[in-house]
N, C-alpha and C positions, 0 to 999 in steps of 0.2 A: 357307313350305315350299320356295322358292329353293333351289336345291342351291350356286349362289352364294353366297349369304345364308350358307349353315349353315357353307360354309368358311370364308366372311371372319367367323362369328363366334368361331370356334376360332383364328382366326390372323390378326387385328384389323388386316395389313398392306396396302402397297399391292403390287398381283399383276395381272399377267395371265392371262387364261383361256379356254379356246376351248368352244363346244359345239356340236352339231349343229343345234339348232332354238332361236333364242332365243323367249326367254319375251313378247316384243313381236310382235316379228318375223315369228317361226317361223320363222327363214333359219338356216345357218350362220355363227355368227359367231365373231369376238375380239372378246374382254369385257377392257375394261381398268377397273381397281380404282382409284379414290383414297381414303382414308379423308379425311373431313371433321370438324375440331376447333377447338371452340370453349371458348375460355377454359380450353385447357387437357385439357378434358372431353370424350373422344369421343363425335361427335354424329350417327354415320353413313358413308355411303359414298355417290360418285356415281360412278357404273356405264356406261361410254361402250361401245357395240355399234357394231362396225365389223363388215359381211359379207363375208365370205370373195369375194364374187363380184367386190365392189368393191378387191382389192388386186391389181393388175397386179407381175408380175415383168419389170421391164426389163431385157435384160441389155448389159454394155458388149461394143460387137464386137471384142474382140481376138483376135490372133492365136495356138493353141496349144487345148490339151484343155479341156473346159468338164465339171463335175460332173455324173453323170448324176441327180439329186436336190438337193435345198437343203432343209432341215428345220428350223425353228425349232421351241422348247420352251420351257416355263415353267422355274421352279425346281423345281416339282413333278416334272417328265419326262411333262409332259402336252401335249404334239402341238398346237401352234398352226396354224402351216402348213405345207404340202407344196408345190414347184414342180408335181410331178406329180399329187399327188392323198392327202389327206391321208386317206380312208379305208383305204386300203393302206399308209401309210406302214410301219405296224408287221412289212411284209415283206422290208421293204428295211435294216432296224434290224441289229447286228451280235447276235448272239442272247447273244452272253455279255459283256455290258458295258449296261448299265441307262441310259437316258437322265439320271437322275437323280444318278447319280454321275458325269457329267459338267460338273455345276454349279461345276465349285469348279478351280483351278488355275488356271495360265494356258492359251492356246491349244496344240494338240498332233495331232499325225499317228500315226493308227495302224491294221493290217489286222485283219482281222475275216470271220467269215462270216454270210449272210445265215440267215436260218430254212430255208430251201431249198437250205442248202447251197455254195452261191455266196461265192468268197472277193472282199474288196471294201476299197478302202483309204477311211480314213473320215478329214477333217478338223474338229476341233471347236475353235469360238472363241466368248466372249461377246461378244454385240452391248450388252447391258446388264445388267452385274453384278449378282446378285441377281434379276433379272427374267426377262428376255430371251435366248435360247442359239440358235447356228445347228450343224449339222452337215450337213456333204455327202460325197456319196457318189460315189466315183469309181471306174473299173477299175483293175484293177491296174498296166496296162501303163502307164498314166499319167504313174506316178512316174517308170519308165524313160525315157517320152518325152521328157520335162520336166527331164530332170536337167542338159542340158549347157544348156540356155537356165536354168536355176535356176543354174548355177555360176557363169554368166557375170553373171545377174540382183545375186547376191550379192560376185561379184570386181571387178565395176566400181564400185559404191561405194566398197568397200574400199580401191580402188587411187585411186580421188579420194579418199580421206580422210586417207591416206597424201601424196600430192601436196600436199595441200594444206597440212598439216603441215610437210613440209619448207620447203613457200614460207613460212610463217610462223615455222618455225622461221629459217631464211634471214635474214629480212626483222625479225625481232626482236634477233636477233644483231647484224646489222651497224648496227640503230638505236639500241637499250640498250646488250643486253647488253656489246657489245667495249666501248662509252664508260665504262658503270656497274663493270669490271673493274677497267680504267686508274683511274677514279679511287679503288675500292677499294685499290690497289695503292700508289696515291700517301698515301692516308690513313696506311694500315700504314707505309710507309716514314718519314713525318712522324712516326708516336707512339714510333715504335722511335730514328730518330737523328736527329729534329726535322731532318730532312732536305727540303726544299721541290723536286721534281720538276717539270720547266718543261713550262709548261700547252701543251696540244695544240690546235690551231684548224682539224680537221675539216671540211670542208665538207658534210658529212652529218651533224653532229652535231644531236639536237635541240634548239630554242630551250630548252626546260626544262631540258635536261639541261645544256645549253653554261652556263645560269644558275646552274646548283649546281657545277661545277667552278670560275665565277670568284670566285664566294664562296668557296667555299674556298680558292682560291686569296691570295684578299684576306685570309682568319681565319687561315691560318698566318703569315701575314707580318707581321698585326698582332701576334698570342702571340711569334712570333720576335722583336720590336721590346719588345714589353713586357716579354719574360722579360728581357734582354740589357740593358734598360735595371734593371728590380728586381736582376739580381746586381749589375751597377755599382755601384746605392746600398747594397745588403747590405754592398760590398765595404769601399766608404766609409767605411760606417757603422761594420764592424768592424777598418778600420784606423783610425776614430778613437777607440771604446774600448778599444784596446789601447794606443795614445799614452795617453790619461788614466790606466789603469793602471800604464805606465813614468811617466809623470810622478811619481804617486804615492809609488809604488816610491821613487825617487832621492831624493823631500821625508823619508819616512821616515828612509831609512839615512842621510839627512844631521843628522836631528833624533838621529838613534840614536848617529851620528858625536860630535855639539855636549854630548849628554849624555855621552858615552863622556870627554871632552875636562876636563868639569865634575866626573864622579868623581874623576880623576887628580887636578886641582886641590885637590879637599876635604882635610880634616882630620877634618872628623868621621864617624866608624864611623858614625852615625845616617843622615846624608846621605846616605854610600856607599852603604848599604845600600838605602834608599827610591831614589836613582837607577840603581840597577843593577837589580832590579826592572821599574823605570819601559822603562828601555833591553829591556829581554828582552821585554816588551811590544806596544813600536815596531817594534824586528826582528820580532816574530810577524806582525802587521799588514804588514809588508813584503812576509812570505815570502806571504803572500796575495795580495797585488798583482802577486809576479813571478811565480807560479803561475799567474793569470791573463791577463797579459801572455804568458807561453811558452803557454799553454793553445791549439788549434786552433778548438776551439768554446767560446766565451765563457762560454756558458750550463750547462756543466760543470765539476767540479772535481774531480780524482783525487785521494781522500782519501788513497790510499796515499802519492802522491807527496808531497804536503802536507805529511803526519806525520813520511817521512822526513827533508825537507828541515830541520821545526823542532829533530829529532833532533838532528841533525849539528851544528844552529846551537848549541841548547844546549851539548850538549858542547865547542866548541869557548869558549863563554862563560864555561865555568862551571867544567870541568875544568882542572886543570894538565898542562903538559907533562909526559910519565913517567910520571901518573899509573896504576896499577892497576885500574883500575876499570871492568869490564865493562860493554857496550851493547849488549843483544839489542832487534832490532826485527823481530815479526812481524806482517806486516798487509795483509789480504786486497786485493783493487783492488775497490774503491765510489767511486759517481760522486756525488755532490753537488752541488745548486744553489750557487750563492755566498752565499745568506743561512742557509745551515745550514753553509759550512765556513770562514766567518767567525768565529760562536759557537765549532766543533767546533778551530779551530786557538787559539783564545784560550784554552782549558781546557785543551790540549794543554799550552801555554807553560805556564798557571800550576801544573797536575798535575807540569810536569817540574821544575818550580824549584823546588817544595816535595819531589820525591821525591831531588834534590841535595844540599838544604839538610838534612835532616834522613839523610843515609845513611849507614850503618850497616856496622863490616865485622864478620860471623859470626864465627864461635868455628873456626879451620882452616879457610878459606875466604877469597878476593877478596869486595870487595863487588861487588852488580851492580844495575843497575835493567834491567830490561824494560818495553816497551813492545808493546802487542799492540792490534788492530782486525780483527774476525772478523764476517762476516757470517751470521748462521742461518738456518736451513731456512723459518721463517717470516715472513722479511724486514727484521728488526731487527738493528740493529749492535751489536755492546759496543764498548768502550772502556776496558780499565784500565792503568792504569801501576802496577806494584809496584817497591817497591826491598827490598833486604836491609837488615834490622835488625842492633843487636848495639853494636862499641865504636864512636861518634861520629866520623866522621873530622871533623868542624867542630864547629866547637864556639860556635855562633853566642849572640847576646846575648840571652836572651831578654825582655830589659826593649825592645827594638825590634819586634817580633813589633806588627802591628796588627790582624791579623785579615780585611786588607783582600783575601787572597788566597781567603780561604775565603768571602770572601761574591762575590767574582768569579766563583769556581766556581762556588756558586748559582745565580749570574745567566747564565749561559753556559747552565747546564743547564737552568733554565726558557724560556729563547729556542728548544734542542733540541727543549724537547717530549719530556724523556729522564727516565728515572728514575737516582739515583743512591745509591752509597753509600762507604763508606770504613772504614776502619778497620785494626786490627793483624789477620792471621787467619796461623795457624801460622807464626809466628815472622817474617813480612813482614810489610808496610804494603800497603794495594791500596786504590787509587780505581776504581772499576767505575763507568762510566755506560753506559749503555743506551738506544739511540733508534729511529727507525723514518725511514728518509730520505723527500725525498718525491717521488711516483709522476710521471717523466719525461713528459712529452707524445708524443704519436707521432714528431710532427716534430722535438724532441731525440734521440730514440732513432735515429729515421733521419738523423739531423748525424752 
């Protein structure tokens, strides 16, 4: 029947609690609460009675206005102690502001009047969150008194906090920060024009820091040493396969030459004909080598150039001086590895000596072959050669015809990775091949 008891069984926490006459006692006491738990299972409470008579308020001597009251309270707004006298306390309370809604925020200053009428400035702060509350009670005039010793209370940290700030600002500056700028600065200036900035020797520098400036110092100079030696050998390297492509180049047109040399000599139409062939060939193969030799980047080949170059050469092979006989060349600029414009110029040769051999002049019309290379929207090339059909300007053997030209085209076209076709279509001849070139590396693209 504990009036203790009946709260801590409604609100099973740990609290403290004041009453007039304890139940042992008979004294005034502070009744402090633990709850006791075992295994989980609450198994009670133990109940510690401290008397009111036994709590001395000591106070510290300083200098300035002291609270006329000091009031502690539970969470409840239940009156634990009073400096002055805890049976009166409730005269001295601000009549409109409830001890109990003072449990909750942080610490705060505010005026009030007594029950009697009396206006009075009240300070409130928790001593122990949840449990524990103080509030005191001061005249008004206080705040006044106190205000220019509170300014000064509150400006002189301020003003060391401030001081101290700047020495550390100071004192960080002149130990990092200026070092850790310079060699930011140095970095930047290295990545931008591999520029090396002559290192600085400090005598205030720090030993960690003096230690990352000469490494780096050391790592630009090595990348500088390395890079300068790797272009050298690039350079080497790509002035010595560009020699082997002019070597090449010269073996050809000399083979192209010896053959050139051996038709004149022939007699037989049959010979001429399989060596001249043979010779358009060898020159294609050439025009390759010296496209590569002129070429900047090795590893590229301008197909447009290419196609023009075997243009020219055919015609100059194949036509007669005087001749009538038109040469349209249109053809986009596509770049190519050398083992696709190897295949791509050898089909070229043999598309154009078959669209020669068999050309045709129209009815009221020159004859013409074109020549065209267009790249599309979704990344594949064509390739056709058309000539004009109609009266035969040559008038070739066809007991010599081998076949050997059309299975070369085959084979050119399946090296491509191309689809092809041929045939007569509205009164011309068209070889169309179709391929998909292949996808440059980053580092070609950026050559």
């Amino acid at each position: 029947d504990s009036p203790v008891f009946q709260r801590y069984i409604q609100n099973p926490v740990a609290k403290v609690d004041a009453t007039t006459e304890g139940r042992v006692s008979g004294q005034s006491v502070i009744i402090i609460i633990e709850p006791v738990v075992i295994g989980g299972t609450p198994a009670g409470y133990i109940a510690l009675s401290v008397p009111h008579s036994a709590i001395l308020f000591t106070e510290r001597r300083i200098d300035g206005p002291r609270p006329l009251d000091t009031i502690t309270y539970n969470a409840s707004g239940d009156i634990l102690t009073s400096k002055i006298g805890r049976d009166t306390a409730a005269t001295r309370l601000p009549v409109d502001v409830g001890l109990q809604s003072l449990t909750t925020g942080a610490a705060q200053v505010f005026r009030g009047e007594t029950p009697g009428g009396r206006e009075r400035l009240y300070t409130y702060a928790p001593l122990y969150p949840g449990s524990i509350y103080a509030l005191s009670i001061w005249l008004p005039a206080t705040a006044e008194a106190s205000d220019v010793s509170a300014r000064v209370a509150v400006l002189f940290p301020a003003l060391m906090w401030l001081a101290s700030l700047s020495v550390a600002y100071f004192a960080v500056h002149r130990l990092v920060v200026r070092h850790i700028a310079d060699l930011r600065q140095n970095i930047r200036a290295f990545a931008a024009t591999r520029r090396i900035m002559a290192p600085q020797h400090d005598s205030d520098i720090p030993l960690e820091l003096r230690e990352v400036t000469e490494a780096f110092q050391l790592m630009t100079e090595r990348i500088v040493r390395d890079e300068a030696e790797q272009e050298d050998s690039l350079h080497e390297k790509g002035v010595l396969l560009k020699e082997v492509h002019h070597r090449v180049k010269n073996n050809l047109q000399l083979i192209a030459s010896i053959t050139n040399m051996q038709v004149r000599k022939s007699r037989n139409p049959e010979t001429k004909f399989m060596l001249r062939r043979l010779q358009d060939r060898v020159l294609g193969l050439a025009t390759i080598h010296r496209t590569l030799y002129q070429a900047s980047v090795l590893s590229r080949v301008r197909a447009d150039t290419l196609i023009t170059e075997l243009a020219d050469q055919m015609a100059i092979s194949t036509l007669t001086p005087g001749s009538d006989i038109r040469r349209d060349v249109d053809i986009d600029p596509v770049n190519l590895y050398p083992d696709q414009a190897v295949p791509l110029s050898l089909l070229v040769t043999e598309a154009l000596t078959n669209a020669m051999k068999y050309l045709g002049r129209p009815a009221g019309g020159e004859p013409w072959v074109r020549i065209s290379l267009k790249s599309a929207d979704d990344g594949r090339v064509t390739l056709r050669v058309v000539n004009s059909m109609g009266e035969p300007l040559n008038t070739p053997d066809l007991g010599l015809a081998t076949g050997l030209g059309t299975q070369l085209i085959n084979a050119f076209v399946m090296q491509l990775g191309a689809t092809a076709s041929s045939g007569e279509v509205d009164g011309v001849y068209v070889v169309e091949v179709s391929f998909t070139p292949s996808n440059f590396t980053p580092e070609d693209v950026a050559a």
